[in-house]
N, C-alpha and C positions, 0 to 999 in steps of 0.2 A: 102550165108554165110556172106555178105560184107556188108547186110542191115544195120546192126547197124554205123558201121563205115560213111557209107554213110550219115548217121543220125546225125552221133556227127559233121561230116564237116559242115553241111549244118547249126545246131544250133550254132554252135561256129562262121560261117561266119554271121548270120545272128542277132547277137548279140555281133559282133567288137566292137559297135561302143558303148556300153553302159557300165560304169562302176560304181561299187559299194565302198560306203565311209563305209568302213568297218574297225575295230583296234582291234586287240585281247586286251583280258583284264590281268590281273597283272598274275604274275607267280601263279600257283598253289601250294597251302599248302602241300598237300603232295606231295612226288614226285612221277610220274608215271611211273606202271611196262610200258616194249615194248614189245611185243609179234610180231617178224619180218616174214612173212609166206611169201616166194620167191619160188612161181612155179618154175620147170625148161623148159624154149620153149613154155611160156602160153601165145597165144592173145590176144590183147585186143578186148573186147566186145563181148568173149567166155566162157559167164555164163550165166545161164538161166532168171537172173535177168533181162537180155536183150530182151527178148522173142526169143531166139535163142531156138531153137525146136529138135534139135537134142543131147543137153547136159543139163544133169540135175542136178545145184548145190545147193541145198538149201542150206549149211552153207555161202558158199561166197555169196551168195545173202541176207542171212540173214547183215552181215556186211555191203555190200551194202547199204540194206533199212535202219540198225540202224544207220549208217553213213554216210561219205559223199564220193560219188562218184567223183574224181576227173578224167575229161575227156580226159584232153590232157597232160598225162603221157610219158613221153620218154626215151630208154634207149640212152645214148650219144656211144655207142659203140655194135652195134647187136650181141655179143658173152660172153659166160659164165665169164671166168676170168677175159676180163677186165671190161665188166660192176657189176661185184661185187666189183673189187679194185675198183672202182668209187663210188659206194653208202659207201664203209667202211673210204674211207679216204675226200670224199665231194671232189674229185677233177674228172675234165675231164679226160678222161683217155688219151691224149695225152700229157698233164702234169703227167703223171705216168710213165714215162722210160719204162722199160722192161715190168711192166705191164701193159701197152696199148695192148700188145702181146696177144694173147690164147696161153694158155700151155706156160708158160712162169716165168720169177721169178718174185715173188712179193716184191720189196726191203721195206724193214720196215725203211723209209725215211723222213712218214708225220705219223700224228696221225693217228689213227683208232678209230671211234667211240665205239667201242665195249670197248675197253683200256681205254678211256676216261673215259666212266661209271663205268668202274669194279672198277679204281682210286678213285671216286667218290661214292666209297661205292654199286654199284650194284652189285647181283649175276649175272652173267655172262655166257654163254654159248648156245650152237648149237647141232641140230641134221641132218643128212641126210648131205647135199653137203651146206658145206660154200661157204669159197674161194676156185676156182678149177675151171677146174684141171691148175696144173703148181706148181711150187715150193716154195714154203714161206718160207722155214728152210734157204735155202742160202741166200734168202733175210735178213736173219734176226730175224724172226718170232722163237720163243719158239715152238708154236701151230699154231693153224688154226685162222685166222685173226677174224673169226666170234666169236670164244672163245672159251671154255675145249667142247670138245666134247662127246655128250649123245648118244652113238648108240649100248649101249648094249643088247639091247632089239628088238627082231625080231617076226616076223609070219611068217605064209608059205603067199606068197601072191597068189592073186586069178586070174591072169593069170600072161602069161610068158611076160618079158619086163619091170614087175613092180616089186622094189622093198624089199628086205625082212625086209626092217626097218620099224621098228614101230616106228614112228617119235610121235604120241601121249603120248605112253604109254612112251618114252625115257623122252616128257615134261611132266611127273608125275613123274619120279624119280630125274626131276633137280627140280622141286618144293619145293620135301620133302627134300633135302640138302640145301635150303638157309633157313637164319635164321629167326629167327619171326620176323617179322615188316621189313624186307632187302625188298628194290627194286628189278626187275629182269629186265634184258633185254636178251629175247632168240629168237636166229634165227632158227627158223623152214625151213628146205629146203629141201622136197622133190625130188625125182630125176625126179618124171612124170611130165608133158609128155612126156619127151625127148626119142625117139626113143632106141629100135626097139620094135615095137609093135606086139601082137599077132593077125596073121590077122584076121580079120573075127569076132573077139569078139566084136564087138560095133553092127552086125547086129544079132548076139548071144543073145544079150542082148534087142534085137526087136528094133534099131533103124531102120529110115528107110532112103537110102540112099537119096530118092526124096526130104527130107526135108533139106540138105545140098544146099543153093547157092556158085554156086564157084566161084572164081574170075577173070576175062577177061584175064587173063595170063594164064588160063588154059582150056584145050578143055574140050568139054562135055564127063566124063566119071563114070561112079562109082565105079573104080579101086579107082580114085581119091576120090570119094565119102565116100568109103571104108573105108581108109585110114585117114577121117578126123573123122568118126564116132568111128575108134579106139583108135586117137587122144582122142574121147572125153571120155572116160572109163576110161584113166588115170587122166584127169582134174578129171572127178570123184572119182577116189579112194586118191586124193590128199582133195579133197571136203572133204570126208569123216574123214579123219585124224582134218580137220580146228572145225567139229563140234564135235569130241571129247576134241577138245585140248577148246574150249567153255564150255564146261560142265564142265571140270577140272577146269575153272576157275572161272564157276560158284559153284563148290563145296567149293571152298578156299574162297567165298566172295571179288574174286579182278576183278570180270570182268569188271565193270565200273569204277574202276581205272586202265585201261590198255587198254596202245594204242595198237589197233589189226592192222595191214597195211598185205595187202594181195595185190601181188604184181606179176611181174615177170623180168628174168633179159633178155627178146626178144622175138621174133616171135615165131611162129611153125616152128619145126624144117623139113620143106620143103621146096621144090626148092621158088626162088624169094622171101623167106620168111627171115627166120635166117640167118644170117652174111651178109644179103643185106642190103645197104642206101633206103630200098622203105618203104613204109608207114608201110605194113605190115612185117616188119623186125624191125622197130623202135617203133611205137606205143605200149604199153603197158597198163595193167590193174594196177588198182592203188582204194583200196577202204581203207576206213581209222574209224574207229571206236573209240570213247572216250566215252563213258556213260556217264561220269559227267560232261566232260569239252563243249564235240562236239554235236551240234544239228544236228539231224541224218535226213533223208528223204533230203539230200539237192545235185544237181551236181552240181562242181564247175567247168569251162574253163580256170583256169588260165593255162599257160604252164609248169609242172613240169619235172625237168632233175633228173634221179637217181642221180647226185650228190648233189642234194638238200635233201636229205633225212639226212643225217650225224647231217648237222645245226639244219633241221629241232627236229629233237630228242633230240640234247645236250639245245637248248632252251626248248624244254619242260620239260626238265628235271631240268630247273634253271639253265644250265650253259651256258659261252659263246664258240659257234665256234671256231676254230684257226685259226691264221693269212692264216694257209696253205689250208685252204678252201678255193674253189673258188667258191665255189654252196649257194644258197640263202635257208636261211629257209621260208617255205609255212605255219608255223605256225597259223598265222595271218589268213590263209583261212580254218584253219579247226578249230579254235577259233569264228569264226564270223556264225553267226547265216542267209548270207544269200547264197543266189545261184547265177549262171553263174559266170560272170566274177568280181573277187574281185577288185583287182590291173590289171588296163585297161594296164599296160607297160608292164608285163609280157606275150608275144603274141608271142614269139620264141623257137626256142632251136636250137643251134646247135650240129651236132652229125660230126660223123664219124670211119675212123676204118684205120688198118695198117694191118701186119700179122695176119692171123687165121689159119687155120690149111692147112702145107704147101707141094705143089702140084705144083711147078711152075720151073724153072732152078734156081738153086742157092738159091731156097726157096724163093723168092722173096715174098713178101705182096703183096696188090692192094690196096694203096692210096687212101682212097676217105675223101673227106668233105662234107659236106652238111649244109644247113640250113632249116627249118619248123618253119612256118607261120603258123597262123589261114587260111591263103588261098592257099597258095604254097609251093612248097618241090622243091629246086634247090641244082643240084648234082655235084660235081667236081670231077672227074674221073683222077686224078693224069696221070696214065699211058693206057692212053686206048689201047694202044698196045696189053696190058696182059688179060690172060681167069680170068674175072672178080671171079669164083666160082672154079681156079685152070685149068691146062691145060688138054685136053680132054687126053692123055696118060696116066695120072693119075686118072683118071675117076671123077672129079672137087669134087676135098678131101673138099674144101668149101661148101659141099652139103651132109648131111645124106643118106644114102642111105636108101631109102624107092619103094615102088611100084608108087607111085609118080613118082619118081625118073627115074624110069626103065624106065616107060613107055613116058616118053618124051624125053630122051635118044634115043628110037625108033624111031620117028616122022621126024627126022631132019625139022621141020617147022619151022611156027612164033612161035608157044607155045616153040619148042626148042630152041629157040632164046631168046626168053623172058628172059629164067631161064641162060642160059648158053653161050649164044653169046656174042661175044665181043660190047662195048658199046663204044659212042659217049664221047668225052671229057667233055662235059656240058649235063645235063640234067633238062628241068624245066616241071613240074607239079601244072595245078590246081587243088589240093588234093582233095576243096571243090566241087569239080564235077567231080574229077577222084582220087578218091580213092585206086584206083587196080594202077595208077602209067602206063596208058599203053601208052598215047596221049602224048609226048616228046614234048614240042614248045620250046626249046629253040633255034632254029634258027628258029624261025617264026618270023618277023620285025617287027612286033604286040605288043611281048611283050620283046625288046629289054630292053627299061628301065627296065619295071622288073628283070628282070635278074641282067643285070649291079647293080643294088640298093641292092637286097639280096645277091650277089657275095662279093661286099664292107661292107656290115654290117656284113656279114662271117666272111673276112679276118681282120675285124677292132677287131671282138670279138678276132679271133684265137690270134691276134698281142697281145692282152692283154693277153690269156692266156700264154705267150711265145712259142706258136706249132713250136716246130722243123722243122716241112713240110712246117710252113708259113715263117719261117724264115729264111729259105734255107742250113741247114743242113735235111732234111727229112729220107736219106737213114741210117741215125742211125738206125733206127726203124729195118733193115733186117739183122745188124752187131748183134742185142741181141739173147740170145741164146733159141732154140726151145728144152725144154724139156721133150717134150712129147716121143713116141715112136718113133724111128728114121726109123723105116721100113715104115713109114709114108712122108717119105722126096725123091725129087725129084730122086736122085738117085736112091735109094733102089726102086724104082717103077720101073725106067728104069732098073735097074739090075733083079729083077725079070721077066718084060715082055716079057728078050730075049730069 
C-alpha cells in the first residue's frame, strides 16, 4: 500500500539538490472560477493514477494527468476542523486560538478566503462538510466559513456509511443561481471516506484483499486488508461525484477557466494514521488543474502547507493576500511550465496539533510539533507522559473506531504499541527510507546534529508564528472550550464505565 509514498521520498531525495528558474506570468484577463474538492481522511498517493491496484479513480486521475500533481502536500494540523480553519484563513492552525482545537469555535478574527472573493464579486458557496464540526456562529460567522450552503439535494446512496448528498447535483443548482459572466468559487466536500464503513463491500465489489500492501505498523492481516478496500469504495463514490461535477463544467463552457484542487484535509481515518504527527497522518493529496493557465502532465516537489492554499487562490484571482496570512502562495509552481522542484527553498513544512477529540483527565490535548523535510520527520512530544491517541479507559477517542481498530486493541504487541503506546519525548525519522515512521533514531549519536538543526529551524519558524506552546503559555490550548458532544469527555466515560 506504501509503494507510492516510498516513491515520492526516494524522488524528492534524489532531486534536493536541483532547482528550477521558473516565474509565473502576469495576472490573467479573466478572473478564475475555483472549484475546491476536499476529501474527508483521503491519503496521499490513494488514486489509481498511482498504479494503486486496489482503488479505482478515473476523474481524480483524469485532473491528475490534465494537471499538475504536486508531491509533498501537507496538512499542518491531522484533524478536520482545524486544518480547514487553516486552508480558509492561510494561517497555521496554532495561530488560530480556539480553532487549532477539533470541535471547537471558530473565531471570525482573520479573513477567510471564501469572504474575500464573494467581496470581490464571486458567487460563493459549499456542499457536504465545510468548516466542521465545531462552532462558527459563536465565533462569529453568519454561515459556514466555506460559504451559503447547497445541500438540498440528496439520493439513496449505494452502501451504508456514505453519504445521502448529492454534492454534484447540489453544484448544478449553485451554477444556475450565479449571474452570467460571475466568478465562482465552490467548496465541494464530501463526507467519504471518513468512517464507518460497510464491511465487506470493497471485496463485494471484487477487490482483492492480496493487492493491498500494508504498512510496518501493521501485522499481516486482511481484517486490515478489508478494511482498506472499503476505505477505497468511498474514495470512489467521492471519485464519482469529481466526474460529474467535470461534465457540469464542461456543459457550461468554464472548465478550462477553473481551478479544479482535489485535495484532503489528513490521513485515513485509522490507527497511526489521522490525528497522528507520522507521515501517513500528515501527507496529503494535492492535484491541481487550470486549462488555460496550467500545463498539465507535469509533478511538482516543492513543499506545500494547507495554509498556502488561501494566498495561493486570492493571487490567482488578481488579489493580494492579507497581512494576517501567514502561508505562501505556490502560484508560481502551477503557472510554470516545468516539473520537480520549482523554488529549491521551499523543502519544509511544519506541522502539529493540540486537542482533538478528548479522552484524557481534564480533557487534556497531546502537544506535539514536528517538522518534514525532503529527508526527515522530527517529532516533539510536548508531554509524553499522556496516551498519545487518548487514555486506554476511554478506549483512545483519538482513534475511529474501525476493525483495524479492534483488532490491535487485541494484540497488546509492538503493532499495539505502534498505534496506541505511549511515546518518547523526541522522535526523528528518515522518511526517505522509512516512510511507515517505524525506525525512531533520535537517540542514535549518529544523527545528533540532525536533530538538534531541525529542532531549532522548528522552534525559530514556531518563534515567528508566535505558537503559544513555543512561547511558553501552551496550556491555553486545554482552557478553550470542547463543543462537541460532552458524553465524549473524560468524565462522562468514567461515569458510564462504573
Amino acid at each position: 500500500m506504501m509503494r507510492l509514498a516510498r516513491v515520492w521520498a526516494l524522488a524528492v531525495f534524489l532531486v534536493a539538490g536541483i532547482a528550477v528558474d521558473c516565474t509565473a506570468g502576469g495576472q490573467p484577463q479573466n478572473r478564475p472560477n475555483f472549484l475546491f474538492i476536499i476529501l474527508d481522511d483521503w491519503g496521499a498517493g490513494h488514486a489509481s493514477v498511482h498504479g494503486v491496484p486496489w482503488i479505482n479513480t478515473p476523474n481524480i486521475d483524469r485532473v491528475a494527468r490534465e494537471g499538475v500533481i504536486f508531491s509533498n502536500c501537507f496538512t499542518n494540523n491531522p484533524k478536520c476542523s482545524p486544518c480547514r480553519a487553516s486552508i480558509l484563513t492561510g494561517r497555521n492552525t496554532w495561530q488560530l486560538a480556539e480553532a487549532c482545537n477539533h470541535n471547537g469555535i471558530f473565531p471570525h478574527r482573520w479573513p477567510v478566503y471564501t469572504e474575500l472573493l464573494e467581496q470581490a464579486g464571486y458567487h460563493v458557496g459549499y456542499t457536504g462538510k465545510g468548516w466542521g464540526p465545531g462552532d462558527y456562529r459563536s465565533g462569529g460567522f453568519k454561515q459556514n466559513p466555506a460559504g451559503k450552503a447547497y445541500n438540498r439535494h440528496r439520493r439513496r446512496p449505494p452502501q451504508a456509511g456514505i453519504s445521502a448528498i448529492d454534492y454534484a447535483a447540489n453544484f448544478a443548482e449553485f451554477l444556475k443561481e450565479r449571474k452570467d459572466g460571475q466568478p465562482f468559487c465552490f467548496w465541494m466536500g464530501p463526507y467519504e471516506p471518513h468512517l464507518p464503513y460497510e464491511q465487506g463491500a470493497g471485496r463485494r465489489k471484487g477487490k482483492d484483499p492480496r493487492s493491498v500492501q500494508l504498512p510496518a505498523y501493521y501485522p499481516e492481516s486482511n481484517v486490515i486488508r478489508n478494511d482498506f478496500l472499503d476505505y477505497a469504495t468511498e474514495v470512489e463514490w467521492a471519485d464519482q461525484h469529481i466526474g460529474r461535477a467535470l461534465d457540469l463544467l464542461e456543459q457550461v463552457g468554464e472548465l478550462d477557466n477553473t481551478v479544479i484542487v482535489v485535495t484532503s484535509d489528513h490521513g485515513p481515518p485509522l490507527p497511526r494514521m489521522k490525528g497522528q504527527i507520522y507521515e501517513h497522518g500528515i501527507h496529503i493529496p494535492l492535484y491541481i488543474r487550470w486549462g488555460v493557465r496550467a500545463k498539465g502532465g507535469r509533478v511538482v516537489h516543492d513543499f506545500i502547507n494547507v495554509r498556502d492554499f488561501a494566498p495561493t487562490f486570492l493571487e490567482l484571482a488578481g488579489l493580494n493576500p492579507t497581512p494576517t496570512m501567514s502561508g505562501k502562495s505556490f502560484a508560481y509552481a502551477l503557472l510554470c511550465d516545468q516539473s520537480g522542484w520549482i523554488d529549491q527553498e521551499r523543502n519544509w513544512v511544519v506541522v502539529g496539533k493540540e486537542r482533538h477529540d478528548i479522552g484524557r483527565p481534564f480533557d487534556w490535548g497531546y502537544p506535539v510539533r514536528g517538522i518534514r523535510t525532503p529527508e526527515w520527520l522530527y517529532v516533539l512530544n510536548y508531554h509524553p507522559e499522556r496516551w498519545p491517541a487518548g487514555n486506554p479507559e476511554t478506549v483512545y477517542r483519538n482513534c475511529d473506531a474501525s476493525p483495524t481498530k479492534w483488532l490491535l486493541l487485541s494484540r497488546f504487541d509492538q503493532y499495539y504499541r505502534y498505534s496506541f503506546g505511549k511515546r518518547p519525548r523526541e522522535e526523528l525519522y528518515r522518511v526517505a527510507e522509512d516512510p511507515d515512521c517505524v525506525h525512531n533514531l533520535a537517540r542514535d549519536p549518529r544523527y545528533r546534529a540532525v536533530k538538534v538543526r531541525l529542532r531549532e529551524q522548528m522552534f525559530r519558524e514556531l518563534r515567528k508564528d508566535g505558537d503559544p506552546r513555543v512561547l511558553g503559555n501552551g496550556d491555553i490550548f486545554d482552557t478553550y472550550q470542547y463543543v462537541g458532544r460532552r458524553t465524549h469527555s473524560y468524565d462522562a466515560w468514567l461515569q458510564y464505565s462504573r
